[in-house]
N, CA and C atoms as a LAMMPS dump frame, in Angstrom:
ITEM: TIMESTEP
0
ITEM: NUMBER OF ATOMS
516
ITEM: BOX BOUNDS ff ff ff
-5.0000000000000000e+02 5.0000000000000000e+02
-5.0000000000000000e+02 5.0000000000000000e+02
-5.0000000000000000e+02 5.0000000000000000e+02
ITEM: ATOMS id mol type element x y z
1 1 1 N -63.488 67.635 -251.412
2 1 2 C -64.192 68.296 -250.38
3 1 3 C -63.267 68.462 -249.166
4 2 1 N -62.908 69.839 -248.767
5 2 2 C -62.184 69.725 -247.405
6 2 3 C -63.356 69.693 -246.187
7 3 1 N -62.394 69.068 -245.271
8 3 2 C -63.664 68.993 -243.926
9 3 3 C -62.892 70.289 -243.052
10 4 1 N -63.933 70.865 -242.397
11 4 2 C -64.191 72.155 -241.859
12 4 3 C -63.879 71.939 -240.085
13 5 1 N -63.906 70.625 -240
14 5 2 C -64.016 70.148 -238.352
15 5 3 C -62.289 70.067 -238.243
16 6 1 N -62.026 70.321 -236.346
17 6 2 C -60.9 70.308 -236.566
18 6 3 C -60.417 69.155 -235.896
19 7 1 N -58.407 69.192 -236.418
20 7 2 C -58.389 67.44 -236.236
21 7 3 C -58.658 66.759 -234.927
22 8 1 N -59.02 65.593 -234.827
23 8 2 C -59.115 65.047 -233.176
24 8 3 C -57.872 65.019 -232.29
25 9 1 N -57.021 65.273 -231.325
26 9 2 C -55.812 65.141 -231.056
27 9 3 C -56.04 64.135 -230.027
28 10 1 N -56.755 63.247 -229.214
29 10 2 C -57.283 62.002 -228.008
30 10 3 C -57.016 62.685 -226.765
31 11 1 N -56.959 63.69 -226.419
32 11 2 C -56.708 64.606 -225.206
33 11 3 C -57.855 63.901 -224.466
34 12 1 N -59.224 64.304 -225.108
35 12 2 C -59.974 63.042 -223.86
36 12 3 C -60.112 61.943 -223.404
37 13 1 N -59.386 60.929 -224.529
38 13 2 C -59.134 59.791 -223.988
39 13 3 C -58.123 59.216 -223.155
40 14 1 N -56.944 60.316 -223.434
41 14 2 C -56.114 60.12 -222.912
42 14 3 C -56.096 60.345 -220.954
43 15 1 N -57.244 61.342 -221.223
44 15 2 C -57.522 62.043 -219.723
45 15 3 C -58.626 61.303 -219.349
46 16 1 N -59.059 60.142 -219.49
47 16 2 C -59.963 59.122 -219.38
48 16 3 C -59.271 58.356 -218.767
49 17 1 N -58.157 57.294 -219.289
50 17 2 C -57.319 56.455 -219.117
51 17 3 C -56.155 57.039 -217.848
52 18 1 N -56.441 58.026 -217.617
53 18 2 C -55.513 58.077 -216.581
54 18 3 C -56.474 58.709 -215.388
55 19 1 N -57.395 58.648 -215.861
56 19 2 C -58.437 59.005 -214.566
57 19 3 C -58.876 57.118 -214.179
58 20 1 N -58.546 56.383 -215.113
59 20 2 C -59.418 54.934 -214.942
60 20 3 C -58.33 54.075 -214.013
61 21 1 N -56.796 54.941 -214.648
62 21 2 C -55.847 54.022 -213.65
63 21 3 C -55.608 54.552 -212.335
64 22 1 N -55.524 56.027 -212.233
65 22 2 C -55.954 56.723 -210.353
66 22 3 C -57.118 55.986 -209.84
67 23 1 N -57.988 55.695 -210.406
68 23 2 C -58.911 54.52 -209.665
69 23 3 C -58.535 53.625 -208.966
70 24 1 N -57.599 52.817 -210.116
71 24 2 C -57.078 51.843 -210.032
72 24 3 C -56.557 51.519 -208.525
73 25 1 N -55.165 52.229 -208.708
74 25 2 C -54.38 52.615 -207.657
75 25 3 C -54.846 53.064 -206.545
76 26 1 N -56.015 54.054 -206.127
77 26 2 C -56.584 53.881 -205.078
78 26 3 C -57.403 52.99 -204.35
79 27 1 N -57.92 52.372 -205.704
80 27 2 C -58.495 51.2 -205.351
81 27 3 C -58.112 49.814 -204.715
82 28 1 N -56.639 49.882 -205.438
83 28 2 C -55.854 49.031 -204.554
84 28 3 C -55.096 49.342 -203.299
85 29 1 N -55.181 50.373 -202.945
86 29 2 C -54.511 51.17 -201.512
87 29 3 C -55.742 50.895 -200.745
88 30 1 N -56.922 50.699 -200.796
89 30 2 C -57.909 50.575 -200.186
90 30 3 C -58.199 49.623 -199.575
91 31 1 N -57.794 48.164 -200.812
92 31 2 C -57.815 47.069 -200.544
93 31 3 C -56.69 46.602 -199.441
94 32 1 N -55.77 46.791 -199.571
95 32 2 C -54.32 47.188 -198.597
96 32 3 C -54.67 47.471 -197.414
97 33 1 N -55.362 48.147 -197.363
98 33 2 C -55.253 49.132 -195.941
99 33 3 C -56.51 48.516 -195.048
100 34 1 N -57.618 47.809 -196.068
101 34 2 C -58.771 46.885 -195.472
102 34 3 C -57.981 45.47 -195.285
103 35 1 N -57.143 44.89 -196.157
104 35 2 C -56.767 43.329 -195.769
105 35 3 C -55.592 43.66 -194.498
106 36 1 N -55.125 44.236 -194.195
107 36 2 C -54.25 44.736 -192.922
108 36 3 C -54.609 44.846 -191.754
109 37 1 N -55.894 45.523 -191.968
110 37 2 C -57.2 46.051 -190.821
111 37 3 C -57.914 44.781 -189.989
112 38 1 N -58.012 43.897 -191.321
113 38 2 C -58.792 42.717 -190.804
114 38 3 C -57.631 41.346 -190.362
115 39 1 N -56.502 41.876 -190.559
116 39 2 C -55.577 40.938 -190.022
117 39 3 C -55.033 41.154 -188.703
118 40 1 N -55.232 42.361 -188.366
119 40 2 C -54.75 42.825 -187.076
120 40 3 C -56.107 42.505 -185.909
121 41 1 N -57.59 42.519 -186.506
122 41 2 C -58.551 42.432 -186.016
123 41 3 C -58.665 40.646 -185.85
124 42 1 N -58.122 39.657 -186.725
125 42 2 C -57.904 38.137 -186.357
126 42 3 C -56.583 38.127 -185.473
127 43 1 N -55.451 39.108 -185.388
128 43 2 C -54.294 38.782 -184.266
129 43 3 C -54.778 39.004 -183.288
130 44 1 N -55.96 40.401 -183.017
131 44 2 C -56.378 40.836 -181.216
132 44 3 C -57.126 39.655 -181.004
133 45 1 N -57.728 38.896 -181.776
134 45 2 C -58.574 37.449 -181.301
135 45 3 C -57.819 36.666 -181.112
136 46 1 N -56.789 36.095 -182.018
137 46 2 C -56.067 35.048 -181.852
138 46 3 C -55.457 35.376 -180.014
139 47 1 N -55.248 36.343 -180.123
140 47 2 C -54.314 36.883 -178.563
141 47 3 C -55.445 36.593 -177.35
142 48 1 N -56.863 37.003 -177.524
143 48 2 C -57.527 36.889 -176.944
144 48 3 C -57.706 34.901 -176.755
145 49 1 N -58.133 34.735 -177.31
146 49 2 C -58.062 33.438 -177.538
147 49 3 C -57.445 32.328 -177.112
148 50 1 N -56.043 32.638 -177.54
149 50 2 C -54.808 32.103 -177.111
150 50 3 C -54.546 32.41 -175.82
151 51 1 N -55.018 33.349 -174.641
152 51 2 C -54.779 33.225 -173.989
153 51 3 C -55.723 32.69 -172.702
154 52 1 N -56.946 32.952 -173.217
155 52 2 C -57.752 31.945 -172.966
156 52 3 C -57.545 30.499 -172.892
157 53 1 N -56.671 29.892 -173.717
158 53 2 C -56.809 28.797 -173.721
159 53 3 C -55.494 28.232 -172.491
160 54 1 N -54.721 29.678 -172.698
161 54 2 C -53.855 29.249 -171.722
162 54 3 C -54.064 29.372 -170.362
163 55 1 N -55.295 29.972 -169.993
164 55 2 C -55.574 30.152 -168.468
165 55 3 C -56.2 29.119 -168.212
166 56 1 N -57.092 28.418 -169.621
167 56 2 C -57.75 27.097 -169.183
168 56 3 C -56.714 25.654 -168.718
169 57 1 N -55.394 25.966 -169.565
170 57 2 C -54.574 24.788 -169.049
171 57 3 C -53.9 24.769 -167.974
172 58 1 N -53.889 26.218 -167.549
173 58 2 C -53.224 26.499 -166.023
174 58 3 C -54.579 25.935 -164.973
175 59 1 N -55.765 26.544 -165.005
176 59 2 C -57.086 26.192 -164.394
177 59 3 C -56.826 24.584 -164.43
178 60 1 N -56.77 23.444 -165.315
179 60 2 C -56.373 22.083 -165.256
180 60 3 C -55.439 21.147 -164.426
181 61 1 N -54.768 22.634 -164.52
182 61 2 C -53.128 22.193 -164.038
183 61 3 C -53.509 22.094 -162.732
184 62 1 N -53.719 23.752 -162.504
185 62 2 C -53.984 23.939 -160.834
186 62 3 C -54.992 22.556 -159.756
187 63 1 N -56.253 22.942 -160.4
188 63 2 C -57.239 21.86 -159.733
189 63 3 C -57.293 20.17 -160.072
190 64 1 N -56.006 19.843 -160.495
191 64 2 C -55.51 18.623 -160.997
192 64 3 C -56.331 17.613 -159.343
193 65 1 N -56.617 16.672 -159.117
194 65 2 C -56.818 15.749 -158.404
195 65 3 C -55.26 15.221 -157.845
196 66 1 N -55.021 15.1 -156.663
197 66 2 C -53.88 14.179 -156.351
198 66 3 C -53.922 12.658 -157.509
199 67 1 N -52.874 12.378 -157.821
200 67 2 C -52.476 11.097 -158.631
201 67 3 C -53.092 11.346 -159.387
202 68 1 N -54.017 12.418 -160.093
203 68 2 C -54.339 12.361 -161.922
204 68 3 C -53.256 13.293 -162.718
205 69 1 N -52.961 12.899 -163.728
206 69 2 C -52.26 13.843 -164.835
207 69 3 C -52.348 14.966 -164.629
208 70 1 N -51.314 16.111 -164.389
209 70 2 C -51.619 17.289 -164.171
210 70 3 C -51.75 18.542 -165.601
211 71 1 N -51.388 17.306 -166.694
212 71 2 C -51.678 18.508 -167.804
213 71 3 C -52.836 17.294 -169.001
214 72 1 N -53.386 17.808 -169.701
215 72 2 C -54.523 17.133 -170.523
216 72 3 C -53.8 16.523 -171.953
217 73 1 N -54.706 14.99 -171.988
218 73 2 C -53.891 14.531 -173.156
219 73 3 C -54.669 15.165 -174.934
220 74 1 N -55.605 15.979 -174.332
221 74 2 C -56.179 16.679 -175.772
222 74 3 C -57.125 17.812 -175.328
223 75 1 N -57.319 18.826 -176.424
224 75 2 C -57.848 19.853 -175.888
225 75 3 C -59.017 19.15 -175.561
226 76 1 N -59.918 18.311 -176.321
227 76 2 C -61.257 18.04 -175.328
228 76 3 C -61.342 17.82 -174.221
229 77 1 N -59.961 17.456 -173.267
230 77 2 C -60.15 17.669 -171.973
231 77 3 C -60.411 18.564 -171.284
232 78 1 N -59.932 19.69 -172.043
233 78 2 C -60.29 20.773 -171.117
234 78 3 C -61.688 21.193 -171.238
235 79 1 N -62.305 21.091 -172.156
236 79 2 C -63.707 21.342 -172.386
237 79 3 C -64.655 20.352 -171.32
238 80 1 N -64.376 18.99 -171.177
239 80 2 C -64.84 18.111 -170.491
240 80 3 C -64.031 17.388 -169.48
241 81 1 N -63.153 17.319 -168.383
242 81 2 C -62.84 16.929 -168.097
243 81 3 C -63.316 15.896 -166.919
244 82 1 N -62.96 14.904 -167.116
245 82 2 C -63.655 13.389 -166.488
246 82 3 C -63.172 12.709 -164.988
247 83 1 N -61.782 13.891 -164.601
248 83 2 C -61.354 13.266 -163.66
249 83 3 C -62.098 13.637 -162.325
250 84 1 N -63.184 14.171 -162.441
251 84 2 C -63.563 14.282 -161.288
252 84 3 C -65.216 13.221 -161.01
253 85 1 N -65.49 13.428 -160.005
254 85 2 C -66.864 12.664 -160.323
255 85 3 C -67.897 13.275 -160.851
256 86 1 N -67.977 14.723 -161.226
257 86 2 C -68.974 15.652 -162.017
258 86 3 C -67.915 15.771 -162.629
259 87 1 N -68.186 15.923 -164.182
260 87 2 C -67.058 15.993 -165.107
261 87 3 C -66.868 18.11 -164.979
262 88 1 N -66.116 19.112 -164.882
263 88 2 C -65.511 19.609 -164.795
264 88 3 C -65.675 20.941 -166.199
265 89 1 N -65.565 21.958 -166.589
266 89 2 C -65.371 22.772 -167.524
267 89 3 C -64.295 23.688 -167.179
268 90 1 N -63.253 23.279 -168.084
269 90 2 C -62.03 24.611 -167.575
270 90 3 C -62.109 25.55 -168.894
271 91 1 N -62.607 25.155 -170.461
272 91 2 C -62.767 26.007 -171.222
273 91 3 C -64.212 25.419 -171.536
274 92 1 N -65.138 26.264 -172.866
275 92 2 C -66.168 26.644 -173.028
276 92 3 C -66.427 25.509 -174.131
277 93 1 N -65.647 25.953 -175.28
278 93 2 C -65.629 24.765 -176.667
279 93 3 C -64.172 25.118 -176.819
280 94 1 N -63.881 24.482 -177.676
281 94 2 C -62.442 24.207 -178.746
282 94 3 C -62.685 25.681 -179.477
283 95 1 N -62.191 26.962 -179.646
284 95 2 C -62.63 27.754 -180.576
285 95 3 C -61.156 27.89 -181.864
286 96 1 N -62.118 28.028 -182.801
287 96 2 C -61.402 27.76 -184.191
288 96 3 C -59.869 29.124 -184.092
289 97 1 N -58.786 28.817 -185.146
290 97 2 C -58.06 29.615 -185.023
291 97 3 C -58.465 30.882 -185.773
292 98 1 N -58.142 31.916 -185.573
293 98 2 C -58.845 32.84 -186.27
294 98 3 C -57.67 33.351 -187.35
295 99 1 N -56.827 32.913 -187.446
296 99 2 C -55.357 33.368 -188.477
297 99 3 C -55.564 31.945 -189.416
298 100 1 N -56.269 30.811 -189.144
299 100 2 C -56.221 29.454 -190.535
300 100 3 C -57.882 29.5 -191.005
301 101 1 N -58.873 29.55 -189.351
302 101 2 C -60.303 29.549 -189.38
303 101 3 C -60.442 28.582 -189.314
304 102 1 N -59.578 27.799 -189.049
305 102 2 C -59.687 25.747 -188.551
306 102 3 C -59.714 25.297 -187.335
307 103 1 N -60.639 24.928 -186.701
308 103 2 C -60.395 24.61 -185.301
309 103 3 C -59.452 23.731 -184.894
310 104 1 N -58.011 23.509 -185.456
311 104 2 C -57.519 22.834 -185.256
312 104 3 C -56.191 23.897 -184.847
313 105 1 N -55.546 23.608 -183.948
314 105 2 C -53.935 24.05 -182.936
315 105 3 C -52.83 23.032 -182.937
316 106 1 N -51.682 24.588 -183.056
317 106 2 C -50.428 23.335 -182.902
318 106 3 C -50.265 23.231 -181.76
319 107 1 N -50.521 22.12 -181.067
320 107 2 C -49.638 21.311 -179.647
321 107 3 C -48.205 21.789 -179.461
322 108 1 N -48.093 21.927 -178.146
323 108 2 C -46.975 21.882 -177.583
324 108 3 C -46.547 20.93 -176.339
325 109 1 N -46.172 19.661 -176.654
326 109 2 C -46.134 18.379 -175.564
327 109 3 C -45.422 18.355 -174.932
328 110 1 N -45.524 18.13 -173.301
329 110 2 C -44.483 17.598 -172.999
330 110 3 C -44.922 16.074 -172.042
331 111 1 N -43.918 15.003 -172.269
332 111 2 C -44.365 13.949 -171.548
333 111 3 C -45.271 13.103 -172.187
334 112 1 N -46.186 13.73 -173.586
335 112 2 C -47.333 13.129 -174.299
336 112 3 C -47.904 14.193 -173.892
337 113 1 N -47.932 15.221 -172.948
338 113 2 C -49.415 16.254 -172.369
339 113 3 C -49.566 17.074 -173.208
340 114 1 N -50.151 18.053 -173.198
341 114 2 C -50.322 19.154 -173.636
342 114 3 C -50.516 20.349 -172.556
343 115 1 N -48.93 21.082 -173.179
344 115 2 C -48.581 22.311 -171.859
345 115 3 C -48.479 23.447 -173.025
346 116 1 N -48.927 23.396 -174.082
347 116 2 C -49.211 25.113 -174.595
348 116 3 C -49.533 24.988 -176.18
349 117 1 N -50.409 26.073 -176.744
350 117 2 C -50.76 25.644 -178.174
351 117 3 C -50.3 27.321 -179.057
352 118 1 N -50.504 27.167 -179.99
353 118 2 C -49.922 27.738 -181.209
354 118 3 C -51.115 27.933 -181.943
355 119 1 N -50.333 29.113 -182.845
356 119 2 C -51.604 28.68 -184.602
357 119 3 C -50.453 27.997 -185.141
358 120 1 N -51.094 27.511 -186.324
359 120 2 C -50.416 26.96 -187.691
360 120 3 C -50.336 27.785 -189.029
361 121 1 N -50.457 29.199 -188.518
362 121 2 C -50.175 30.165 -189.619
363 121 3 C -49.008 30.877 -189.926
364 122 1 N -48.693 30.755 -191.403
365 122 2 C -47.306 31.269 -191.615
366 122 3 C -47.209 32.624 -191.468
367 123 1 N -48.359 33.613 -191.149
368 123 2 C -48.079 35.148 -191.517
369 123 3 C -47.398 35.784 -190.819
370 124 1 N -46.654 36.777 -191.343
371 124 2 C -46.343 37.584 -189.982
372 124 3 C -46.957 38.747 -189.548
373 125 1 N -46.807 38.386 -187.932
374 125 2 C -47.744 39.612 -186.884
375 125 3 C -47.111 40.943 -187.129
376 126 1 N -48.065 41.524 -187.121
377 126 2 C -48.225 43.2 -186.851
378 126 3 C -47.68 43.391 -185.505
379 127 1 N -47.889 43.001 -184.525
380 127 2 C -47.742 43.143 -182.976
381 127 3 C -46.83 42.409 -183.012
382 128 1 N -45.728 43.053 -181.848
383 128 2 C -44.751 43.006 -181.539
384 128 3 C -44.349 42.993 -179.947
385 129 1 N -45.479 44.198 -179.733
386 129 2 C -45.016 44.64 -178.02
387 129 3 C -46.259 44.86 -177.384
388 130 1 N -46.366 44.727 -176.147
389 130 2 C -47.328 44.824 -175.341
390 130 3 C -47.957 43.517 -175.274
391 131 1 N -47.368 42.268 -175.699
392 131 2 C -47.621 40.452 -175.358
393 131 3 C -48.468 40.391 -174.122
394 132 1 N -49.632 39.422 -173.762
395 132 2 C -49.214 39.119 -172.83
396 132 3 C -48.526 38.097 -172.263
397 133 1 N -48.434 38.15 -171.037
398 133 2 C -47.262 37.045 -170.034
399 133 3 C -47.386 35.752 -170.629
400 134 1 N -48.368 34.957 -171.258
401 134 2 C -48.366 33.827 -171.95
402 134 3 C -47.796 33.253 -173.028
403 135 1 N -47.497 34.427 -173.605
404 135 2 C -46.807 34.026 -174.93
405 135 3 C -45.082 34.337 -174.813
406 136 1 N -45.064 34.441 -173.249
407 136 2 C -43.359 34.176 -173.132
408 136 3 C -42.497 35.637 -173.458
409 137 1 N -41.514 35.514 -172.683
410 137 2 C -40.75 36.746 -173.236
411 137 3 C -40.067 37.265 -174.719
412 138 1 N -39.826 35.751 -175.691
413 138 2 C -39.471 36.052 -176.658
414 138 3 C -40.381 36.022 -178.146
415 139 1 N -41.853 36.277 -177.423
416 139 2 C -42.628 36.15 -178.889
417 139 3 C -42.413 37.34 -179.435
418 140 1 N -41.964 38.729 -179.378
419 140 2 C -41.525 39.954 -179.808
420 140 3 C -40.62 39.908 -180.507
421 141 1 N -40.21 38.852 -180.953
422 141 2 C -39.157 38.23 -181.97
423 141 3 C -40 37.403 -182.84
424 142 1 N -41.275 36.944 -182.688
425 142 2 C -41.382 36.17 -183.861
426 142 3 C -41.574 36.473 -184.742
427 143 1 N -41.227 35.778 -186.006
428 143 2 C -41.418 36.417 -187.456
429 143 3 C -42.859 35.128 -188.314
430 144 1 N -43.378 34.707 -187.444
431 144 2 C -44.776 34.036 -187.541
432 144 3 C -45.951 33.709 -187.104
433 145 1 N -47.411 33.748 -187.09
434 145 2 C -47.836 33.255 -185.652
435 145 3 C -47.417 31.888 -185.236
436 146 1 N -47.248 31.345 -185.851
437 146 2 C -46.826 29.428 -185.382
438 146 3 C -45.647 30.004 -184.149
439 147 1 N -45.136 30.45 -184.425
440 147 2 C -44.344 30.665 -183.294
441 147 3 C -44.681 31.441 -181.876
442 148 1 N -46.13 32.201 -181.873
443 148 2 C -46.449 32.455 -180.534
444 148 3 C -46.938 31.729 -180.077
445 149 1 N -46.568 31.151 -179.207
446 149 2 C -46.567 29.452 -178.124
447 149 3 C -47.333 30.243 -177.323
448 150 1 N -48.695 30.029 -176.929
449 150 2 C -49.16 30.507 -175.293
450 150 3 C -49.288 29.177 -174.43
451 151 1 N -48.654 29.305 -173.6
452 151 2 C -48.706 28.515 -172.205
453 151 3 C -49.168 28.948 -170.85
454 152 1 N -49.568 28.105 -170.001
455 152 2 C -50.051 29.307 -168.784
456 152 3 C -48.948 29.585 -167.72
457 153 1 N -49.012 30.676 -167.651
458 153 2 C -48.029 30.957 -166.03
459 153 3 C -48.54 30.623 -165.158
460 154 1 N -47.697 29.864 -164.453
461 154 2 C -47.377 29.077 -163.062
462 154 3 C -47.233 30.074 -162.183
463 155 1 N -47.875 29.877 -161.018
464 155 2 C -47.821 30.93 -159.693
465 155 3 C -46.313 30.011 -159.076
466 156 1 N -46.419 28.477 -158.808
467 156 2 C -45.972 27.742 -158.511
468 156 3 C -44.179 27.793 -159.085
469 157 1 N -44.172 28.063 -159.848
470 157 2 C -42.962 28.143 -160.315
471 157 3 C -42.863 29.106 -161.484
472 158 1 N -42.82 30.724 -160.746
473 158 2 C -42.907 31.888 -162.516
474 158 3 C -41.381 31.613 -163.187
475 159 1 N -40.398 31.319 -163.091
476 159 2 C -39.229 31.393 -163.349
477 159 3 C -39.233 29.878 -164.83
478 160 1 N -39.819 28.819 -164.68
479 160 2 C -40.036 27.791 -165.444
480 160 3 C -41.235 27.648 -166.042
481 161 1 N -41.173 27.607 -167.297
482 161 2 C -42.797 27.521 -168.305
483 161 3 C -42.584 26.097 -168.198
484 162 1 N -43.888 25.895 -168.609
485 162 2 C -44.925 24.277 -167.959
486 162 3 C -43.934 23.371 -168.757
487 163 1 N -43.968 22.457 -168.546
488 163 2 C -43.522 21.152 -169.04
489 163 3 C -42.175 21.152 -169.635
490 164 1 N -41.156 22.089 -168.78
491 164 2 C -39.786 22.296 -168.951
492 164 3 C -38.814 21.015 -168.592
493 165 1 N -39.557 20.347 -167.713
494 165 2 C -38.811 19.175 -166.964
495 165 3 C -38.555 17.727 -168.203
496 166 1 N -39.505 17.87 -168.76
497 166 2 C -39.838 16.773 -170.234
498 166 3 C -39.126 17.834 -171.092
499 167 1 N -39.108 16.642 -171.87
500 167 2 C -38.868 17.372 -173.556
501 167 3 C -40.006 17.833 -174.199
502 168 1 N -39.838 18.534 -174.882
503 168 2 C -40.861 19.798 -176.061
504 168 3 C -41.079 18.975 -176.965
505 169 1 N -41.921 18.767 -177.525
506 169 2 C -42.515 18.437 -178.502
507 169 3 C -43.16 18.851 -179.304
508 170 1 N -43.638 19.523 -180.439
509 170 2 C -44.672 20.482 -181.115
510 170 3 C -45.57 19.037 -182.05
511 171 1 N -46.531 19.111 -182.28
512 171 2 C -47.466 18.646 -182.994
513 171 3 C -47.735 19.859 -183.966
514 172 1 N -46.968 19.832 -185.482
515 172 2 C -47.436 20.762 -186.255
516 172 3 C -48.124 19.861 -187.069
């Protein structure tokens, strides 16, 4: 018996399989272009953030009491601080890092104090330029966030970042 049908050549499957992998591939350009989006949207916080925290240690610094410590031996000081006879608010809470999502910061000591904090994330920033004044003139070089140090600027002395007189210390 011959068959009358003619042969199959997979032209549609073939045009299946390459319609399933253009999916693919856009699908992963999508994903790309959303995990990028939302990393640049945790750096404008971290920046926000970070510098927040650095106006709170300048705010510490500044309204220090004669003969008390002029920089805090942990961030809960700044949230509560005790040296006065009404205990004091120079920041709000401890807020989490938004590049680990751990409320935990790298220290920057000097003396035992704490004169500027960090993330503890290895990624590297998107942003480059337009810093602000807290994170120092050479964070436009970093190739991590752990390395944007925000500290607060000193009216008192703009030429020297805080706790230059001691040695540096990082708490990673």
């Amino acid at each position: 018996m011959v068959s009358t049908r003619a042969p199959q050549r997979g032209y549609t499957y073939l045009l299946v399989l390459f319609l399933v992998a253009g999916l693919g591939l856009i699908a992963a350009g999508i994903g790309q272009t959303w995990q990028a989006r939302a990393q640049r949207e945790r750096e404008a916080e971290l920046i926000a953030i970070g510098t927040e925290m650095a106006r709170a240690l300048r705010h510490y610094h500044d309204h220090s009491p004669e003969g008390a410590p002029s920089w805090p031996a942990s961030l809960d000081e700044l949230v509560e601080d005790h040296r006065f006879p009404t205990p004091q608010r120079h920041l709000r809470r401890i807020y989490r890092d938004p590049m680990t999502g751990e409320p935990d910061w790298g220290l920057v000591r000097a003396g035992g104090r704490i004169v500027g904090i960090h993330s503890l994330s290895d990624k590297t920033p998107f942003r480059h330029h337009d810093l602000p004044p807290e994170l120092g003139q050479g964070a436009g070089d970093a190739t991590r966030y752990r390395d944007w140090v925000f500290r607060p600027v000193l009216e008192s002395a703009p030429d020297q970042a805080p706790g230059t007189a001691g040695p540096r210390a990082r708490d990673d």
